[in-house]
C-alpha positions, 0 to 999 in steps of 0.5 A: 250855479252849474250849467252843462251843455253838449259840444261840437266833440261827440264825447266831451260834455262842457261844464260851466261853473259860475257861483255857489253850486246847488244840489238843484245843481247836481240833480240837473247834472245828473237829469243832462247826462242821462239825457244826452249820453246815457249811462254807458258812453265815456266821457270827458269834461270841459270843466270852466271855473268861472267863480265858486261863489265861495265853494272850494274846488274839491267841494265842487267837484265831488258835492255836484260831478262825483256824487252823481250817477254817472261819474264813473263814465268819466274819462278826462277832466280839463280844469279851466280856472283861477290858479288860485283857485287849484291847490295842485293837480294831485289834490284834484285827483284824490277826489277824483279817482279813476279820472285824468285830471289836468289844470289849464289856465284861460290862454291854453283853451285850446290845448285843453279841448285837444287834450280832451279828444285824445 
């Protein structure tokens, strides 16, 4: 399941992903960021692995965020996950082209969200 929601930033959107994602998932992606930021705007991710319900990351991210219309009006990606989880930062960034990618664990939320607003 994927959840986005606005936040207090007016150019960073939050991710939440809690289990297996859907292509329910990603339509409802798709539906929120029309909605709430048009097909024009930039912008940069919170994204919050909380479990993958069995889904690797790269899968994740491209079955559900890439593959929607608006992934080019990405700018930054901060993962927030088990390290586990990430096989490395470059690896992320293949599936990602064009998108700054940086990995943070659980106690760097903070460095993520400024990092996020640069």
């Amino acid at each position: 399941m994927m959840k986005l929601e606005e936040t207090e930033y007016p150019n960073v959107v939050y991710i939440e992903v809690d289990g297996k994602v859907t292509e329910e998932d990603a339509e409802k992606s798709e539906a929120f960021i029309k909605e709430h930021y048009g097909n024009e705007k930039k912008l940069n991710a919170m994204v919050y692995i909380k479990d993958m319900g069995g889904t690797d990351l790269g899968g994740i991210l491209k079955g559900s965020l890439i593959d929607i219309k608006h992934w080019e009006q990405y700018g930054k990606f901060a993962l927030i996950a088990n390290p586990a989880w990430i096989e490395g930062g470059a690896a992320v960034a293949d599936v990602m082209p064009g998108i700054e990618v940086r990995q943070f664990d659980k106690a760097q939320i903070d460095e993520a969200w400024e990092w996020l607003q640069k």
